[in-house]
ZADOSE-146827 format. One record per atom (N, C-alpha, C): residue in three letters; x, y, z. Coordinates in pm, whole numbers, plus 50000, padded with zeros to 5 digits. Each point is the difference from the previous one (the first is absolute). Layout:
REM residues N
alaXYZ ...
//
This chain:
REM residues 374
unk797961824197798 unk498674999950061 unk499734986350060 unk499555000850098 unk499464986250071 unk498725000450054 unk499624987950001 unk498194994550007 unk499754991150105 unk499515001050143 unk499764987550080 unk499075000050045 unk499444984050001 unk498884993950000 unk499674985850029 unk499084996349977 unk500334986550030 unk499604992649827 unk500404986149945 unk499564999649903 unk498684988749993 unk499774999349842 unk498764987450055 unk499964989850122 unk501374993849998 unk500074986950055 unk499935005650221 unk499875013449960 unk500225003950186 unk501835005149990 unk500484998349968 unk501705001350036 unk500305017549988 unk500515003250129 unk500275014749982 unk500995000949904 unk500065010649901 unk500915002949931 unk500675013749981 unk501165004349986 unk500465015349926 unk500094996649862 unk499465006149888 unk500224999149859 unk500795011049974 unk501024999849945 unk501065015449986 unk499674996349840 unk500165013149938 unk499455002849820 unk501015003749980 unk500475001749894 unk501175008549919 unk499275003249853 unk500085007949990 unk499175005149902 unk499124991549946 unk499984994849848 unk498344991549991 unk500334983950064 unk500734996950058 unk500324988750059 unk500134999050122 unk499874987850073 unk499654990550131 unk501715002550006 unk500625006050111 unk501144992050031 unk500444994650137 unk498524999350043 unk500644987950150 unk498984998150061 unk499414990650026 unk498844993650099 unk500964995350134 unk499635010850111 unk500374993350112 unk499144997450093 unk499854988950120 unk499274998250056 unk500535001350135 unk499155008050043 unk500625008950151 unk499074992750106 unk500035006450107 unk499594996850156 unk498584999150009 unk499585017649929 unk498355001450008 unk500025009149900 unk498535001949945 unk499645015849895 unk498735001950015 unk499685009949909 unk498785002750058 unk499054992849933 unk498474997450046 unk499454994449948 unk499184997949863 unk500085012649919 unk500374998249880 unk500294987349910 unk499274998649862 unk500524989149897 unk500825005249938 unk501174991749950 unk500745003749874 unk499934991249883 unk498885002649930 unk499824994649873 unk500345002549851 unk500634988949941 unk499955004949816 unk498805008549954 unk500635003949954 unk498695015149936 unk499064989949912 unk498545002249951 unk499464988849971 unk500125005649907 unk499514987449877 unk500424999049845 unk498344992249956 unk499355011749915 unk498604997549919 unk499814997149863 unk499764990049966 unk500365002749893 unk498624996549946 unk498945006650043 unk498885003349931 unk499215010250047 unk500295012150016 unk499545017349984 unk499225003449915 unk498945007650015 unk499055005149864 unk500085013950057 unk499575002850156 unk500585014050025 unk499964996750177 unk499645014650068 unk500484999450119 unk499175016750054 unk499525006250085 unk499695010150027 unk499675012249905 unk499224996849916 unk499505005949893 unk500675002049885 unk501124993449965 unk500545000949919 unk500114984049884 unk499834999649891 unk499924989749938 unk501004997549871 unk500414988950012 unk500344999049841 unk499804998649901 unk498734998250014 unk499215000449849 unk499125008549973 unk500545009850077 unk499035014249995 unk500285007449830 unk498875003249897 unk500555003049908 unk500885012649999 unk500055007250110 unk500755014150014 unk501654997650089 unk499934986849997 unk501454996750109 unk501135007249901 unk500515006550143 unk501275008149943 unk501394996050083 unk501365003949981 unk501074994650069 unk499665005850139 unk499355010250070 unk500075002650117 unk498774994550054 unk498894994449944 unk499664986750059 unk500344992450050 unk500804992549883 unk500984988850033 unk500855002250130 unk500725011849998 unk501115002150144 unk498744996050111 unk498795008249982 unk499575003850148 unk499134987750075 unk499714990049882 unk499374987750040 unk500864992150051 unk501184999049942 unk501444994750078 unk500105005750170 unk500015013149967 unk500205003450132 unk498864996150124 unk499155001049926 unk498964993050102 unk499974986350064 unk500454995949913 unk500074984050017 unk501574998350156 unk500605006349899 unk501265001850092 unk499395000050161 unk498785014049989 unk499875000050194 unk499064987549970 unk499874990149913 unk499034986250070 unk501214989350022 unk501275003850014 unk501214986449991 unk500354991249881 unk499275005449920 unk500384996849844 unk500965004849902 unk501234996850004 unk500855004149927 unk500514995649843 unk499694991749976 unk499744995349851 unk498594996149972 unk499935005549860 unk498654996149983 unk500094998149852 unk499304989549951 unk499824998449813 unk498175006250025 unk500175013749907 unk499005006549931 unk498664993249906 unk499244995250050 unk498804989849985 unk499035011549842 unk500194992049886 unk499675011749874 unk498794986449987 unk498745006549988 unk498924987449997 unk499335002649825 unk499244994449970 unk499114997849860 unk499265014249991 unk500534999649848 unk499685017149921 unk500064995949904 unk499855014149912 unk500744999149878 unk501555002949963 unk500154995349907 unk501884997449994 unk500645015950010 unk499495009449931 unk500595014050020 unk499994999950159 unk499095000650080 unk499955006350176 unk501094988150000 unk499864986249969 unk501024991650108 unk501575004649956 unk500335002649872 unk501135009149947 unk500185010250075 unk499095013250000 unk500675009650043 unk500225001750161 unk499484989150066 unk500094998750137 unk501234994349998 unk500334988349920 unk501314993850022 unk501275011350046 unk499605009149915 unk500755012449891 unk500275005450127 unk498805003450060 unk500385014550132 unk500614991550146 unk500034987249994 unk500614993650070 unk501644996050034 unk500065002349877 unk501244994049980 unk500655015049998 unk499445008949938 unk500775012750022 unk500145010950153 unk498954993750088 unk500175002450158 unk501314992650072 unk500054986849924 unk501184993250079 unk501495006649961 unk499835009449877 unk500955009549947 unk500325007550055 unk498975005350008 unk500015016850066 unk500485003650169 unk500314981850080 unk500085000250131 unk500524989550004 unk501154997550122 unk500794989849992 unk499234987750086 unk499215007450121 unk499484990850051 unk498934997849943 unk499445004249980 unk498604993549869 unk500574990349964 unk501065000649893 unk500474990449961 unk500584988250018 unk500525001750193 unk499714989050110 unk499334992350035 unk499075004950019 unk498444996850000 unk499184995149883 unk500235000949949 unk499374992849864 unk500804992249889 unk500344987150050 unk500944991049911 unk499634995749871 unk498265005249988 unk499224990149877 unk498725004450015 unk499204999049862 unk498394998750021 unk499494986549975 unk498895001850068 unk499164989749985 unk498475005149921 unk499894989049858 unk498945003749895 unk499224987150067 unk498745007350045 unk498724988950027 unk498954997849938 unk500214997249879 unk499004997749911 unk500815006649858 unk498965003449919 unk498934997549942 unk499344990549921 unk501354984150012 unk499484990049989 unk499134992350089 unk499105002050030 unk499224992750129 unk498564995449957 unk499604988850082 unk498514996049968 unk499215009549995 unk498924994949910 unk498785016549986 unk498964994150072 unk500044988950078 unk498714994450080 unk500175006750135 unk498265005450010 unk500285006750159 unk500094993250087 unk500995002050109 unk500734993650098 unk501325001849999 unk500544989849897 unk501714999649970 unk500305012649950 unk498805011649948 unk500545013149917 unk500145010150101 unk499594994550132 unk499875010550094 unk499705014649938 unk500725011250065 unk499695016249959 unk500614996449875 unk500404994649922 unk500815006349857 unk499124998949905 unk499875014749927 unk499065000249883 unk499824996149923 unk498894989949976 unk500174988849899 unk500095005049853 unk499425014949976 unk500625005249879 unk501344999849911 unk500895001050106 unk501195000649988 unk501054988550024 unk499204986449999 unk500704987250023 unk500214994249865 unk500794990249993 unk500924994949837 unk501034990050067 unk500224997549839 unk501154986650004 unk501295002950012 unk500964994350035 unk501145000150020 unk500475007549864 unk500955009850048 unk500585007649879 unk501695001750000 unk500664987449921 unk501675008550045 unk500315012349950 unk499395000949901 unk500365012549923 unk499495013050110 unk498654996750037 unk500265014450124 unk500364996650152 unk500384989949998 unk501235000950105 unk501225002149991 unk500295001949837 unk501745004049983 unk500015016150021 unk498375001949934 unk500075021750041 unk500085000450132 unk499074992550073 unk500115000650160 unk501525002350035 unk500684991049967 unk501535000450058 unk500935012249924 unk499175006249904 unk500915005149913 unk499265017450071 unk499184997950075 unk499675020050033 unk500164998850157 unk500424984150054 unk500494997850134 unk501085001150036 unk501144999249897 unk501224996149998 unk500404987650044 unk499204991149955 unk500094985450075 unk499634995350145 unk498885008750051 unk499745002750136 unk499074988150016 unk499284991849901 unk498584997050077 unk500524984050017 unk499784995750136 unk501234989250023 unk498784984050044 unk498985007550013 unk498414988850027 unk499035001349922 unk499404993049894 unk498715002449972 unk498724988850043 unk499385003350070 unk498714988149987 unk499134999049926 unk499874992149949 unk499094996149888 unk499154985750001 unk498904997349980 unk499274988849944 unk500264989549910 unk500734989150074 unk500424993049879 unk499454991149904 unk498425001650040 unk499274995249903 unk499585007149846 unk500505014549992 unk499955010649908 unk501104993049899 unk499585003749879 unk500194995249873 unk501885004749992 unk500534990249959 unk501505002349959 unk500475006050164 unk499694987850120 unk500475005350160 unk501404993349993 unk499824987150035 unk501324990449947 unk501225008149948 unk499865000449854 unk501065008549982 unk500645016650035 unk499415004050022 unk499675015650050 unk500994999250132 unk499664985750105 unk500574996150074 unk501614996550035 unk499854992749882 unk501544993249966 unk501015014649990 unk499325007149903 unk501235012249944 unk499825008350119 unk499344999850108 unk500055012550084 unk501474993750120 unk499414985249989 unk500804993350078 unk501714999449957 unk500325002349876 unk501044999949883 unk501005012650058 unk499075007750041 unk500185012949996 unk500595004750148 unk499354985950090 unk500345002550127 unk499045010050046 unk498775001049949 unk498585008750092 unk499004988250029 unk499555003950100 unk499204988450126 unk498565001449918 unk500104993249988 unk498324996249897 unk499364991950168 unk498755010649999 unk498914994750137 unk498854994949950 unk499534990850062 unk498684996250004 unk499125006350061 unk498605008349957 unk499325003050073 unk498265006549916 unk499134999150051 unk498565006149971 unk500084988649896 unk500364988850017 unk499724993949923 unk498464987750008 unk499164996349866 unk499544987550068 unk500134986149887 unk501395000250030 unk500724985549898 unk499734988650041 unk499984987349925 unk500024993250062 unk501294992750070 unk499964989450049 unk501504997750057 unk500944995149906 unk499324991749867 unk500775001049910 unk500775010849918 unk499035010050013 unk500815017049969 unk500845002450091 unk499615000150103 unk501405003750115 unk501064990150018 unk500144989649959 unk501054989550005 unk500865006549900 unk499315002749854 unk500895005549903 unk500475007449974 unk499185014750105 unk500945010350027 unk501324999350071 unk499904988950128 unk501074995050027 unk500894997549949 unk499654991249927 unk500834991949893 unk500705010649955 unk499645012049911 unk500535010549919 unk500815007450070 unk499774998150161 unk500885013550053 unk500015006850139 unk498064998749971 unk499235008350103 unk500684999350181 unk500665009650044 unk500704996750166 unk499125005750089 unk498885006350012 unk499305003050079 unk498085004950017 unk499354995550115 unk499025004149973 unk499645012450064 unk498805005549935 unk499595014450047 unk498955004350131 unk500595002450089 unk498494998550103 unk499364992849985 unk500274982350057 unk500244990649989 unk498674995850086 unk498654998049934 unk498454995750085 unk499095014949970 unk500465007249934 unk499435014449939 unk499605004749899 unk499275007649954 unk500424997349804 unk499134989449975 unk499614995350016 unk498974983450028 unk498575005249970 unk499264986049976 unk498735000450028 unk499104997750115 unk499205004750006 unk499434998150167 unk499234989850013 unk499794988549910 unk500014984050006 unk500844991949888 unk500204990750022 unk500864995549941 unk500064986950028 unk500164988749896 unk500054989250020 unk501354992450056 unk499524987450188 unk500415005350067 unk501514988849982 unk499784995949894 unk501824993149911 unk499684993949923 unk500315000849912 unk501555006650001 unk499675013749915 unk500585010050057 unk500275011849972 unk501025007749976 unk499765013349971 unk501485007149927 unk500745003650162 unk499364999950108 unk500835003550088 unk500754993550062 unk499224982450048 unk500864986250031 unk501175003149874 unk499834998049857 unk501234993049960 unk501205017850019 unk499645010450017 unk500745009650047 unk500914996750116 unk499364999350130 unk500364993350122 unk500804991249996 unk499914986249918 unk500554989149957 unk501735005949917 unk499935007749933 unk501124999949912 unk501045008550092 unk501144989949990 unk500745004450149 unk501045008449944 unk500175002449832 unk500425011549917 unk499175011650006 unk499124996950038 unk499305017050012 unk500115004050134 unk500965015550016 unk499185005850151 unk499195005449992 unk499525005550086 unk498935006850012 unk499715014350125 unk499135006549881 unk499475011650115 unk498954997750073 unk499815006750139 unk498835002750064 unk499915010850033 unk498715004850031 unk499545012150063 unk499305001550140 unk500644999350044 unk499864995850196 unk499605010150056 unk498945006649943 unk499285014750077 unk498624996450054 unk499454989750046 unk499094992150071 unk498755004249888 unk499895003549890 unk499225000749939 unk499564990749887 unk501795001849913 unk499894991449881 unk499964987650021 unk500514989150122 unk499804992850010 unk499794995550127 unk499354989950057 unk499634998350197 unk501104991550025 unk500035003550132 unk501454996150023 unk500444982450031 unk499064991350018 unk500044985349989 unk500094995949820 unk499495010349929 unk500104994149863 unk501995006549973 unk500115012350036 unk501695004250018 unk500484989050022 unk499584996550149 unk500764986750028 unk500684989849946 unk498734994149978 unk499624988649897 unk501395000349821 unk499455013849979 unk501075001949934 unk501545005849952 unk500184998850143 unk501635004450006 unk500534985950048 unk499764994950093 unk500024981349995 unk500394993349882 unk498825004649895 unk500204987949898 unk500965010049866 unk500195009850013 unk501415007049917 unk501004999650084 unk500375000650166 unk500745007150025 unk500725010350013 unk500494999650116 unk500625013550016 unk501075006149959 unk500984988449881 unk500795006949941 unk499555003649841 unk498504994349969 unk499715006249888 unk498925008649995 unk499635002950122 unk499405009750010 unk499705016050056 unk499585012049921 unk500235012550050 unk499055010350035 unk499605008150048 unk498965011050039 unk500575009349911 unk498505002749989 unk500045009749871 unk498515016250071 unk500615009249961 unk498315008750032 unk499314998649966 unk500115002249871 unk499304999749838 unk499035017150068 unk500805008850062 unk499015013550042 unk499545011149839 unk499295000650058 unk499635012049883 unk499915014750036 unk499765009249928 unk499865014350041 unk499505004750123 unk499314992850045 unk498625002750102 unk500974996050157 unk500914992249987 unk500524989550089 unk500395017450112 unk499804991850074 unk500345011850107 unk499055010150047 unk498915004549932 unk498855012249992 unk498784993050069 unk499425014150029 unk499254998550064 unk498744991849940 unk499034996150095 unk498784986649971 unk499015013349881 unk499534993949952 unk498935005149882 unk500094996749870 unk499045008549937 unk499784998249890 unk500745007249896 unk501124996449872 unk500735004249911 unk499734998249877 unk500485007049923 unk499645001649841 unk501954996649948 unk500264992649950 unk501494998949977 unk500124996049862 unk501105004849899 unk500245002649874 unk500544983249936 unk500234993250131 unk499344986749995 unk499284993450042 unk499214988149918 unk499284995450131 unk499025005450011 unk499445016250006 unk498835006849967 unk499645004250162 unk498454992050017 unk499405003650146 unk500674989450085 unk501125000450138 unk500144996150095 unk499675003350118 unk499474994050062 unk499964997850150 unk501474996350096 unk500245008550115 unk500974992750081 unk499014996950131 unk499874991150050 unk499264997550145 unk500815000950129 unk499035001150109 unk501005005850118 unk500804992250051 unk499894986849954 unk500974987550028 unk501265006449868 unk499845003749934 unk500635000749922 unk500444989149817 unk498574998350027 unk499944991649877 unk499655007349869 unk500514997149899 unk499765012449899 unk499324987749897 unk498855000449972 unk499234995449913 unk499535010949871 unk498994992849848 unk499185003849983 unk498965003150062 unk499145015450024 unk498914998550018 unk498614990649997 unk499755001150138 unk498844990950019 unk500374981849965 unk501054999749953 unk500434984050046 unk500894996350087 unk500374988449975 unk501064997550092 unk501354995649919 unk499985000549859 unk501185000649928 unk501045011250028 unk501504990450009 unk500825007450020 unk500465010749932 unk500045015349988 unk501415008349911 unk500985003850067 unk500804987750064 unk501485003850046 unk499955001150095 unk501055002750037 unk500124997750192 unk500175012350082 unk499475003750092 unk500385014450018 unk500825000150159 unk500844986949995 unk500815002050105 unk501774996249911 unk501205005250077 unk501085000949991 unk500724987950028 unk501084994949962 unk500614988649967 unk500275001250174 unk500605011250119 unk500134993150089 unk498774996850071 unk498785002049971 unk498534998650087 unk499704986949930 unk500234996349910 unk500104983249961 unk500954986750027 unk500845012350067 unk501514990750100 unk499404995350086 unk499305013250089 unk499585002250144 unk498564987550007 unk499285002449933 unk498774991049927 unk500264984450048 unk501484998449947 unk499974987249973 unk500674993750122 unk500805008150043 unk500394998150155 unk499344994850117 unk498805013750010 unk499115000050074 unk498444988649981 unk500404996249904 unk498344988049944 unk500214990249962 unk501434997649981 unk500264986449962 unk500914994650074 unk500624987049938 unk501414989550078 unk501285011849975 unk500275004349912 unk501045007949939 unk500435009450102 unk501544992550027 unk500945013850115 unk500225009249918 unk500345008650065 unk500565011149967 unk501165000249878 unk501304988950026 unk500925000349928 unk499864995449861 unk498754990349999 unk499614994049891 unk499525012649949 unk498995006150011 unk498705014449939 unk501325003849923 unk501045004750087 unk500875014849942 unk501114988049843 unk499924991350073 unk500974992349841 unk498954997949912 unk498234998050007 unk499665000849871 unk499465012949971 unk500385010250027 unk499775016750022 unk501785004249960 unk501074996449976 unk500964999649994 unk500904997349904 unk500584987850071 unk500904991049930 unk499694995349858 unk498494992850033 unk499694989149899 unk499625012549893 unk499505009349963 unk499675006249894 unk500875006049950 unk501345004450116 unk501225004449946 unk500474989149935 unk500134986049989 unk500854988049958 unk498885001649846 unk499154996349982 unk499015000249900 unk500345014449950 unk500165008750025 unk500225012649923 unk501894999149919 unk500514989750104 unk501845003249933 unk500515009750030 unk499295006950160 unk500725013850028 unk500264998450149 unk501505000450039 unk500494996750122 unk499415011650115 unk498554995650078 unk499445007850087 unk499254989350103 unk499705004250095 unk499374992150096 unk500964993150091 unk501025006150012 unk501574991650101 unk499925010450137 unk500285001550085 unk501025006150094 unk500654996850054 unk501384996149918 unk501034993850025 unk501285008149953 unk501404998849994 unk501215013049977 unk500014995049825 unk499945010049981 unk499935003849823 unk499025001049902 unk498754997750104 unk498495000349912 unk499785015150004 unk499035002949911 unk499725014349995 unk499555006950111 unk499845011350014 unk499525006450149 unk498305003849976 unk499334988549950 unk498845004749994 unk499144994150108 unk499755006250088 unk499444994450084 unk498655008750109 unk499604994050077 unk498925008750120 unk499784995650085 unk499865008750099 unk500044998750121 unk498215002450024 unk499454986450120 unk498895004050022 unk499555000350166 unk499085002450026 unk499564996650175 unk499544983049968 unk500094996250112 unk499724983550024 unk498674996049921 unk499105012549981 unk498654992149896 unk500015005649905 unk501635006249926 unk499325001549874 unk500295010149955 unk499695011650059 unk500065013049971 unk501205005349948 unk499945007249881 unk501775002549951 unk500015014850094 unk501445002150051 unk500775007250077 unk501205007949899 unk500774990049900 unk500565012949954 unk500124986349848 unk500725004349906 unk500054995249851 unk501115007549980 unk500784986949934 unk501295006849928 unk500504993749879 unk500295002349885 unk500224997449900 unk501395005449940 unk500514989149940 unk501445001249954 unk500905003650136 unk499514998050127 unk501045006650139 unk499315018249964 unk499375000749960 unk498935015649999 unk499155002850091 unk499785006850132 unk498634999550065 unk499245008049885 unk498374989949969 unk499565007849918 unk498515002150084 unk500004995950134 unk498404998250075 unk500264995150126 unk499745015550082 unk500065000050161 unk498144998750051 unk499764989550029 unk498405002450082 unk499945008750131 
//
């Protein structure tokens, strides 16, 4: 099978596949105008076109069909975003997760790892964003060893508050373990976040989000975040969660090789504008801009745009080319994940998509699979 296009950098190319692998980037005369991009890699999902993962009724054909959705958004890996509950739902979600990546080979493509976002997190409103402060607590190894033990060792990120009692160490052993202990919804001080460092901590969580909506203006938990050139970091580049001179501002001072786009979408992401009742989260609003708040405020619940409309976002509103968007949509979360994706080069996987010049996915293929003709 062969693919031609042009790639980020402008260069026409033929990509020939051999089954789940790249086996030749050539660069010809002309192609059509078409992108040929690495399939993007999320690694913070909660859901996607009405489908959620922390729905208490999620079943394995959930799991396939939210994949597949994502698939027609150019998303081909994704870590499964399991947010603050109680420990049975975050168990048996682990549970039906890990047994979808069973039940299907590409599922199991597609999903290298979960990501647990919480239920260690600040209980002050702001940094607690949507997560139910009922259901927030201290660092627990003991139910993070069940976590891994009804995951099959799946959950490969957790963010947590490292100002929560016994964070430090919680940190160290996750780090022991080789799982990415994140910073995030936190409101530590910078001496707490130095020491999460210290312990382990490699990344922050929607990085200017999760926050309070004043804040003293330094030193703060987000300067010494920014500052620690061991932490990367996520953003959410859907012109909502953050404006795009403050984006700026902070992809500058992390950089662009430690830094990645993230959706952070939820159930709603994709659906139409109104008013919702959701089994998380409760009463949401999506607006016709597409901002998905709590009712009647302006607090965020999640993002209700797609990892490539936060590519496109950042393209179109900020300094950020094109080639840069797709490596921290890419590469950089594939390198931070330890899973060889985000290349199109001879021997990288064939996960990739093809889009029109602004964006739009045209076809999705996974493992060298067409799995999404637009």
């Amino acid at each position: 099978m062969t693919v031609e296009g042009r790639l980020a950098d402008g260069r026409p190319v033929r990509v020939e596949l051999d089954g789940p692998r790249i086996a030749a980037v050539t660069e010809i005369r002309d192609a059509p105008a078409g992108l040929i991009l690495p399939g993007l890699v999320d690694i913070q999902v909660n859901g996607y076109a009405g489908f959620d993962f922390n729905a208490g009724d999620l079943s394995t054909g959930h799991v396939a069909e939210l994949v597949r959705e994502l698939w027609k958004r150019g998303t081909t890996t994704v870590c499964p975003t399991i947010i603050t509950a109680p420990e049975d739902k975050i168990i048996r979600n682990l549970g039906v997760i890990a047994a979808a990546r069973e039940a299907d080979p590409l599922v199991r493509q597609a999903i290298p790892g979960i990501h647990v976002e919480g239920p260690y997190l600040a209980a002050e409103d702001g940094p607690r964003g949507a997560h139910d402060a009922a259901h927030l607590r201290d660092p627990d190894l003991a139910e993070f060893g069940r976590w891994q033990e009804a995951s099959g060792g799946l959950v490969k990120i957790v963010t947590l508050a490292p100002e929560r009692a016994g964070a430090a160490g919680y940190i160290a052993e996750l780090a022991r373990q080789d799982v990415i202990a994140s910073i995030g919804h936190t409101a530590a001080t910078p001496a707490e976040i130095e020491a999460a460092v210290r312990a382990g901590a490699r990344l922050s969580t929607h990085l200017g989000n999760g926050a309070h909506a004043v804040i003293r203006r330094h030193p703060n938990y987000i300067w010494t975040q920014l500052a620690a050139d061991s932490l990367a970091a996520t953003f959410i580049a859907d012109g909502h969660h953050l404006p795009a001179d403050t984006f700026t501002a902070m992809l500058r001072a992390k950089g662009t090789d430690r830094a990645l786009l993230v959706s952070d979408s939820v159930a709603l992401a994709g659906c139409a504008p109104g008013d919702y009742t959701t089994p998380v989260g409760g009463r949401i609003t999506v607006r016709e801009d597409g901002r998905v708040t709590l009712p009647g405020t302006e607090l965020l619940a999640g993002s209700g745009s797609s990892l490539i409309e936060c590519l496109a976002w950042a393209v179109t509103h900020t300094e950020v080319t094109l080639g840069t968007a797709v490596r921290l949509a890419t590469a950089n979360p594939a390198r931070l994940l330890g899973c060889d994706r985000g290349r199109i080069e001879p021997g990288a996987p064939a996960d990739l998509i093809v889009t029109t010049p602004d964006l739009s996915i045209l076809h999705t293929y996974v493992a060298g699979i067409p799995v999404h003709h637009g």
